[in-house]
C-alpha positions in Angstrom: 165.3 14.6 -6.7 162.7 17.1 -8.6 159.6 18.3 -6.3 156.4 16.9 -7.0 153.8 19.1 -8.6 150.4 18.9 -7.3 147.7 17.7 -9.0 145.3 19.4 -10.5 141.3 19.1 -9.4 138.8 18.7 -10.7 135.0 20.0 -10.2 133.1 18.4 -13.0 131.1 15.4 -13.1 127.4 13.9 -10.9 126.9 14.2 -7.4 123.7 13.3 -5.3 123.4 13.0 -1.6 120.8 12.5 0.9 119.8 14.0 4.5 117.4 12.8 7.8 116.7 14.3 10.2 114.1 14.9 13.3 112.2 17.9 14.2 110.1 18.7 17.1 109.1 21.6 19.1 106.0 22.9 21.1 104.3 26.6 22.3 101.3 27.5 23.7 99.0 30.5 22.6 96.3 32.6 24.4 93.4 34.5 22.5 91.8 37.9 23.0 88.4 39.7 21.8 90.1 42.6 19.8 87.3 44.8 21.3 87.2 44.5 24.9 91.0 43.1 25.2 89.3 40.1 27.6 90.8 36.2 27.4 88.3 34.4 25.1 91.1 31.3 24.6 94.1 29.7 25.3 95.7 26.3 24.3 99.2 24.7 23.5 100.2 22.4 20.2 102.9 20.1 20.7 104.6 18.7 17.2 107.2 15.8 16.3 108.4 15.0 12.3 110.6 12.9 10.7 112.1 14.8 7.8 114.5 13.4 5.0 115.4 13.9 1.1 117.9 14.1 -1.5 119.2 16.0 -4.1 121.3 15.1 -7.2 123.5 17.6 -9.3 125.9 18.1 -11.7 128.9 20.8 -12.1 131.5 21.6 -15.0 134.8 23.1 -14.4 135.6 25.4 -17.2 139.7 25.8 -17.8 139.6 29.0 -16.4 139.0 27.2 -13.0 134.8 28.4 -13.6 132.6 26.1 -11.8 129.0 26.2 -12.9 126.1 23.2 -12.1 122.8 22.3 -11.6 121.0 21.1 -8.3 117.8 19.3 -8.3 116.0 18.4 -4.5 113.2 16.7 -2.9 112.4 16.8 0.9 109.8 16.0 2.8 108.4 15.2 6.3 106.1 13.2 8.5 104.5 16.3 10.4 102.6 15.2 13.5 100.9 18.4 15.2 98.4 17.9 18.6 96.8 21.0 19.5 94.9 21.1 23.0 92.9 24.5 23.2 90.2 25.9 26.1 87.5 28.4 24.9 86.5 30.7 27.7 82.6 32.3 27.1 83.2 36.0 27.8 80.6 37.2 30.1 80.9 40.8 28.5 80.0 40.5 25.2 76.0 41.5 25.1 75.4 42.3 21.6 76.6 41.6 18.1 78.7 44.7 16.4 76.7 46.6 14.0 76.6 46.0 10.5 
């Protein structure tokens, strides 16, 4: 019985997909007068997005076994940021710098 050869593949032709995802994350800062060093701020921002997209290609497969292609995608997202922040007056400024 003779052994079966293996086919041969084949790279060329369209493709297109899509992705979705979620993102979300949150930090919190805290602000200082560059002069004195004092706290003049602090705050926190808390953020949630939907993000999803698509892209849509095509490659060719030269003899040589040479793949070469194009890609074309698109994503986007539904950023959601809340930022809560606190000003503090600082006591220690008493004039304005110099001009």
């Amino acid at each position: 019985m003779p052994i079966p050869v293996p086919l041969a593949y084949d790279w060329t032709g369209i493709f297109f997909g899509g992705n979705i995802g979620w993102a979300w994350g949150n930090g919190s800062f805290n602000a200082y007068n560059a002069t004195t060093g004092l706290p003049t701020g602090s705050g926190s921002n808390n953020f949630n997005s939907f993000i999803g997209g698509g892209q849509v290609g095509y490659r060719y497969m030269f003899p040589q076994r040479f793949v070469i292609g194009a890609l074309a995608s698109l994503d986007w997202n539904t950023s959601n940021s809340v930022t809560n922040s606190e000003y503090i007056g600082n006591k220690y400024w008493t004039k304005p710098l110099a001009r």
